[in-house]
C-alpha positions in Angstrom: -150.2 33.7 164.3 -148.6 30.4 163.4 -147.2 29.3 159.9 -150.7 27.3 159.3 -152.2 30.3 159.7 -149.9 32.8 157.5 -149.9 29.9 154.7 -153.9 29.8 154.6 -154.1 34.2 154.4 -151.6 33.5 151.4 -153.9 31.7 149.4 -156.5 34.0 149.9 -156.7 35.3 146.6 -156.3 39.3 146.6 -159.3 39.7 144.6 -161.2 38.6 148.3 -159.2 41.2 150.3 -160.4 43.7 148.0 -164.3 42.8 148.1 -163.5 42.7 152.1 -162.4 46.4 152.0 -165.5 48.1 149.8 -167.6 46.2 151.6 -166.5 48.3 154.9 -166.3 51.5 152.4 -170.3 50.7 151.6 -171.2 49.7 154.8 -172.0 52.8 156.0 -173.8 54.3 153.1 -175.5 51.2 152.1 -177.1 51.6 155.9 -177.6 55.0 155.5 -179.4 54.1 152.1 -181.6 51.7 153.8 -182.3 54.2 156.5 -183.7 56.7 153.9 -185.7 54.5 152.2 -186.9 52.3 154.9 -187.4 54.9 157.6 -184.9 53.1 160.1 -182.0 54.5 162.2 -179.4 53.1 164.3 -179.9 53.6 168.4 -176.6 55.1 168.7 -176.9 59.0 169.3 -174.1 59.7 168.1 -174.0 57.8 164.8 -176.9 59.7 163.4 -178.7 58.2 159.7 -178.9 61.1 157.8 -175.1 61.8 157.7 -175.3 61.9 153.9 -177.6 62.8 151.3 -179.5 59.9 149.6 -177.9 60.0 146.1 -174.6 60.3 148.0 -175.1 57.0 149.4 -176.4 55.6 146.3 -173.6 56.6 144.6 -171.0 55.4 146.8 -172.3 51.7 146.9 -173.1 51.5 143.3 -169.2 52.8 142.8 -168.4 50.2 145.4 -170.6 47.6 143.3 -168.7 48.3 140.5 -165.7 47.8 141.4 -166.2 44.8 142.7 -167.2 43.5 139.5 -164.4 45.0 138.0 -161.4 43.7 140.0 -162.3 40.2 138.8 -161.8 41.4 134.6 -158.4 41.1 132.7 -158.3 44.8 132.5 -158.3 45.1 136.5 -155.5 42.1 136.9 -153.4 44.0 133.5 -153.7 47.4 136.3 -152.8 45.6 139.2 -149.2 44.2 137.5 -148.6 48.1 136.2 -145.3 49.0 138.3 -146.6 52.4 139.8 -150.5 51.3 140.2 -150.0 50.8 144.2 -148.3 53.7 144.2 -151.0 55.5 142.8 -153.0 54.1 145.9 -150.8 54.7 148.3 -150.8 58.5 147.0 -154.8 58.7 146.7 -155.3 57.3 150.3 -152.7 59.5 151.3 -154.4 62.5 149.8 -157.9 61.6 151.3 -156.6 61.3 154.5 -154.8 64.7 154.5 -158.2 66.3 152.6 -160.0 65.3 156.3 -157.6 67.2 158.5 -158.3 70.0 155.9 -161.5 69.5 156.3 -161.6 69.4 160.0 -159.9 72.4 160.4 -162.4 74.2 158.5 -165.8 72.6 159.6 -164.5 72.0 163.5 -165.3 68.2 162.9 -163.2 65.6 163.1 -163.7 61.7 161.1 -160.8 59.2 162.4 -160.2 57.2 159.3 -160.3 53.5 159.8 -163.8 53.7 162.4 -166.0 54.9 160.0 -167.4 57.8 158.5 -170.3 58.7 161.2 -167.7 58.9 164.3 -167.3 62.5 164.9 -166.1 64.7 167.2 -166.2 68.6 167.6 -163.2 70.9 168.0 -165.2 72.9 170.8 -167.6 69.7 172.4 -164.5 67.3 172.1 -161.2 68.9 171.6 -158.9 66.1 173.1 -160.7 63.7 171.0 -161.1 66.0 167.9 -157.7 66.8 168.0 -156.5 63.1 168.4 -158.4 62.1 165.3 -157.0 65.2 163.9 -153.7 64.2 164.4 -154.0 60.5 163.7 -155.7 61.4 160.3 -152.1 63.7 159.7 -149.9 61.5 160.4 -151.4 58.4 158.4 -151.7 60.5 155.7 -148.1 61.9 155.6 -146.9 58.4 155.8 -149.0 57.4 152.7 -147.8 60.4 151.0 -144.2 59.8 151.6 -143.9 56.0 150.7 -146.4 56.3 148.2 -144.4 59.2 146.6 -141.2 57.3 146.9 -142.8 53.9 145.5 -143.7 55.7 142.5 -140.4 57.8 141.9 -139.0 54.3 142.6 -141.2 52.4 140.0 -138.8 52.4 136.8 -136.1 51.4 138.1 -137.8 48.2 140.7 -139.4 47.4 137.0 -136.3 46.8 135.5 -134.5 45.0 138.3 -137.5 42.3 138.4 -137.0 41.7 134.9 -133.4 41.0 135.7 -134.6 38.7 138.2 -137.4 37.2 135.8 -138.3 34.6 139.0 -141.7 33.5 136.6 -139.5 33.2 133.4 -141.8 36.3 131.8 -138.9 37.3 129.8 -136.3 36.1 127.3 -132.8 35.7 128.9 -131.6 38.2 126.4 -134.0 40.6 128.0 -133.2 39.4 131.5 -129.6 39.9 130.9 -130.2 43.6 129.4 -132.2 44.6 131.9 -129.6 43.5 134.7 -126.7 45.8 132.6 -128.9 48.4 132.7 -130.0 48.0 136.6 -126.2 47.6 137.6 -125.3 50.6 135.9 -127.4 52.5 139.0 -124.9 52.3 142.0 -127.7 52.2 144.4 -129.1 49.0 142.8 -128.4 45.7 145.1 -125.4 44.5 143.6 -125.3 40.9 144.8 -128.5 40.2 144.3 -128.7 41.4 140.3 -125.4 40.1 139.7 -126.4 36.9 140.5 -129.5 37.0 138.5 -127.2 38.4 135.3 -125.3 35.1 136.0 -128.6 33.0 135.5 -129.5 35.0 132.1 -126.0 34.6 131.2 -126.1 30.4 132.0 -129.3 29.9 129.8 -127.6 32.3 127.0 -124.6 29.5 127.2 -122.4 32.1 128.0 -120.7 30.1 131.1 -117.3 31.9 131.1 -118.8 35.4 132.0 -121.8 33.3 134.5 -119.3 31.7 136.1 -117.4 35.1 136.7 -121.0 36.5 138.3 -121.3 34.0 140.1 -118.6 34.0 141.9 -118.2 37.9 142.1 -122.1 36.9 143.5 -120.6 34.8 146.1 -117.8 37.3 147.2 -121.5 39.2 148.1 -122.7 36.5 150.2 -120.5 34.0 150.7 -123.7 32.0 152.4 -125.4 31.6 149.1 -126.3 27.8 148.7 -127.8 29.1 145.5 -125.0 30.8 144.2 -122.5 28.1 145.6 -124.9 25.8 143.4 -125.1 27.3 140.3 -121.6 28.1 139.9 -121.5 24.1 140.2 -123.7 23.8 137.0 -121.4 26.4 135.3 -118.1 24.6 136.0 -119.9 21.0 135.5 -120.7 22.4 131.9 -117.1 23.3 131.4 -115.8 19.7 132.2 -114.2 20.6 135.7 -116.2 18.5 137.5 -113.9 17.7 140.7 -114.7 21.8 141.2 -118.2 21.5 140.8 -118.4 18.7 143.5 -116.9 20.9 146.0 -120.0 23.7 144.5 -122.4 20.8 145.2 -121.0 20.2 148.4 -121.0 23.7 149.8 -124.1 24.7 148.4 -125.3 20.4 150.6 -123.8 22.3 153.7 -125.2 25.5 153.2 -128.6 24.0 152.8 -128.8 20.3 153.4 -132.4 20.6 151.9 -130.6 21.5 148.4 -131.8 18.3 146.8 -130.7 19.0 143.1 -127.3 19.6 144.6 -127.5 16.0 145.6 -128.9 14.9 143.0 -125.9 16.5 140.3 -122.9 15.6 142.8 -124.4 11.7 143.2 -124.6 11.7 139.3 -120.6 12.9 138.7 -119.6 10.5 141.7 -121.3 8.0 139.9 -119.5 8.8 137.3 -116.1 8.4 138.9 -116.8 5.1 140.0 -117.6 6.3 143.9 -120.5 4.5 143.9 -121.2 4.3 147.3 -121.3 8.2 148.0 -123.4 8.3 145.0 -125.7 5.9 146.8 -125.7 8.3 149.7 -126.3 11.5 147.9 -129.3 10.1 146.4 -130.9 8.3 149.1 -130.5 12.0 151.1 -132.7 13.4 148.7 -135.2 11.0 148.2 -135.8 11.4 152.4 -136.6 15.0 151.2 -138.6 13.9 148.0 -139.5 10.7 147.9 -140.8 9.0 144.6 -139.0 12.1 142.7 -138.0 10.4 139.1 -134.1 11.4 138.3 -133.7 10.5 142.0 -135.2 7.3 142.3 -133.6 6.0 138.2 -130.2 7.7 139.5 -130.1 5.7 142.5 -131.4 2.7 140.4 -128.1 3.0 138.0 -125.9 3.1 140.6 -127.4 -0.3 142.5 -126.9 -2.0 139.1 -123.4 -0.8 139.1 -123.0 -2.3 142.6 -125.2 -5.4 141.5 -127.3 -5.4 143.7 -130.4 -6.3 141.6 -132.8 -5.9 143.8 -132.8 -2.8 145.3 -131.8 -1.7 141.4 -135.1 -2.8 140.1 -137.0 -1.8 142.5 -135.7 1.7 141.8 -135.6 1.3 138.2 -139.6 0.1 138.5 -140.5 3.7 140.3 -139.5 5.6 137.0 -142.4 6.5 134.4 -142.1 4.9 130.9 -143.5 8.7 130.3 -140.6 11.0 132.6 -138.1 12.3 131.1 -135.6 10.4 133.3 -136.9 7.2 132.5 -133.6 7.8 130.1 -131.6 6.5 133.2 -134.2 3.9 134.1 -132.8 2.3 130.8 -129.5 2.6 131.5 -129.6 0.9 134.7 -132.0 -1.6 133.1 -128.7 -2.4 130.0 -126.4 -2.2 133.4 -128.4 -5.1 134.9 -128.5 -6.8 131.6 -124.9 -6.6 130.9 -124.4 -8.3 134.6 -126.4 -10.8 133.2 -124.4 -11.6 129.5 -127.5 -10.3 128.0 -126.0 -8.5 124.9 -128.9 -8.3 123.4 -130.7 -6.9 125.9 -128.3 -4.2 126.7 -128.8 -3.3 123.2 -132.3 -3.6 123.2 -132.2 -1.1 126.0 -129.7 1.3 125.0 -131.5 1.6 121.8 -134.1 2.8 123.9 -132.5 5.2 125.7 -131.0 7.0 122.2 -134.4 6.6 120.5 -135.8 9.3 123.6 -132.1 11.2 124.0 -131.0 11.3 120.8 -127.5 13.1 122.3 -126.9 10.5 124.7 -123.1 9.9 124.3 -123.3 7.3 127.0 -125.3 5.2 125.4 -123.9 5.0 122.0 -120.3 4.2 123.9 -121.9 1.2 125.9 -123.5 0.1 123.0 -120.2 0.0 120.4 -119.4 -2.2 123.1 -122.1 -4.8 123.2 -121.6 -4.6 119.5 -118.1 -5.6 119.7 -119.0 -8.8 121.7 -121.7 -9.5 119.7 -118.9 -9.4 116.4 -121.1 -6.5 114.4 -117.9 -4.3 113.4 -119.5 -2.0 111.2 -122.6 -0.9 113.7 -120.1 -1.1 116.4 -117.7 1.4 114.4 -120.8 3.7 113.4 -121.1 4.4 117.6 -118.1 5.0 118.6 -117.9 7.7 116.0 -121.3 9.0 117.2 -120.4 8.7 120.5 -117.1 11.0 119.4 -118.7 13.6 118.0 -121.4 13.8 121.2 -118.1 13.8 123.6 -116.3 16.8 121.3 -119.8 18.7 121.5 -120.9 18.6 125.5 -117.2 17.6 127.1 -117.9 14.5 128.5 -119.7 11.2 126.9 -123.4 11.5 128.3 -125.4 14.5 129.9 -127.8 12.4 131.8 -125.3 9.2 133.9 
């Protein structure tokens, strides 16, 4: 089957699979049913109508009808997410399965599960084939039986190790992080893995010395994390050591040239030492992977206006939303290409902007003291630098966004 394929049976919803497998429960009582009521039979010898009672039949395709109604309600979906429901189903198919070889051994008739309920054989008419189906019903049973019964055992404690992986967000961090103490305490837990995840709730709690010690006790794990390699880059970025987090960024590029917010945050702090040109590189390598993405597109923008080259810079800056987030940026180029042009008052006009949006935007209140200064207004130019000051002493570095 190739990926085209594998994609589209993804998006099958599961509620579909589910109406496809008591439809082939009914099938066979719903024909029956018909049979009864209808007077007609199939050809086939040895698939005889009147294997099962009327009511029987009724029964079994007004359960199935039900349940296909059901699987589409809140309560079924609020089921479905319970940690030890497929368990449950493994364990109920398991005991079905083992019920027939009970069953065949006292009747002398055998039912192969997964043919259909009208297939039999007899132990003395058919005994190689009786005792196949015999055998085949066993063994899928005992295999149901055994994962099933290990699922379930297993169901507490894969419960708390997904909240300590919270991949959808469900949960606080606070609860993420609890959850991943309590799931490394087990020393049959995957270390790595949690460890890492502990790191994550530990990052969003802004606890970055003790993330960036899981992190890289993650790494010692698997040294071929780009992930890992990348988020201990956001960790030591936070902390001001940004000539460490560009070698993050860069092993976490190698590991996974696809890593495009890797590029993204090591063109940003190359930017900001004045390597313009790698900048440029970093993100015009992700834009190949994303094209049109905003915080690539108004990055790459600012750093053309740096170089002064106006061109390409506004034709960047011109992709960015007046709505996204990083049109932030946008403006910053656009008080870049305005300073190039001894446009004071539009470098104010735009950085006033950008700190109207991003109120913390150190960067901005620094470059505007500035045009202040040239334009002689002391007292507004004083009144920034200060703010500027006190946005520097909070986050480590002047803007959180250049």
């Amino acid at each position: 089957m190739d990926q085209h394929s594998r994609e589209m049976f993804r998006d099958v919803p599961v509620q579909v699979w589910l109406l496809l497998l008591l439809a082939a429960i009914a099938a066979v009582p719903a024909r029956n049913v018909v049979a009864h009521l209808t007077g007609w039979g199939p050809s086939d010898a040895n698939e005889p109508a009147d294997t099962m009672g009327l009511g029987k039949g009724v029964a079994i395709v007004a359960a199935a009808l039900a349940l296909g109604i059901f699987i589409f309600t809140q309560a079924a979906a609020d089921m479905a997410r319970a940690p030890r429901f497929f368990p449950l189903i493994e364990l109920g198919l398991g005991g079905a399965a083992l019920w027939t070889v009970w069953k065949a051994y006292k009747g002398g008739n055998a039912e192969p599960l997964l043919r259909g309920v009208t297939w039999r054989f007899e132990r003395l008419g058919q005994p190689i084939r009786y005792w196949s189906s015999v055998g085949w019903n066993l063994l899928l049973g005992s295999v149901l039986v055994l994962v099933g019964g290990q699922q379930f055992l297993d169901a507490p404690k894969q419960v708390i190790q997904d909240r300590c992986r919270n991949d959808k967000d469900r949960w606080s961090a606070a609860e993420a992080l609890a959850a991943c103490n309590e799931a490394l305490a087990d020393g049959d837990a995957p270390r790595g893995d949690l460890i890492f995840s502990r790191g994550t709730a530990l990052y969003t709690l802004g606890r970055y010395d003790a993330a960036e010690a899981d992190y890289a006790a993650a790494l010692r794990s698997d040294p071929d994390s780009s992930a890992a390699h990348y988020n201990l880059g956001l960790v030591r970025e936070r902390r001001g050591r940004r000539e460490q987090a560009v070698a993050d960024y860069s092993a976490a590029i190698r590991l996974d040239p696809g890593n495009t917010d890797a590029h993204f945050n090591r063109g940003r702090i190359l930017m900001q030492a004045g390597r313009i040109d790698s900048a440029i590189a970093d993100f015009t390598a992700a834009l190949e992977r994303e094209p049109g993405r905003s915080d690539l597109l108004a990055g790459r923008g600012l750093a053309f206006a740096w170089k002064r080259d106006r061109t390409r810079a506004e034709r960047d800056l011109a992709g960015v939303a007046t709505s996204d987030p990083s049109y932030v940026i946008a403006l910053h180029g656009k008080a870049v290409l305005a300073l190039y042009r001894d446009d004071l008052d539009g470098v104010v006009r735009m950085l006033s902007a950008a700190i109207a949006r991003a109120p913390a935007d150190g960067w901005a209140y620094a470059m505007r003291a500035g045009a202040y200064r040239h334009l002689g207004e002391a007292d507004r130019e004083a009144a920034d630098r200060r703010a500027a000051e006190r946005l520097r002493a909070r986050h480590g570095r002047p803007g959180a966004k250049d």
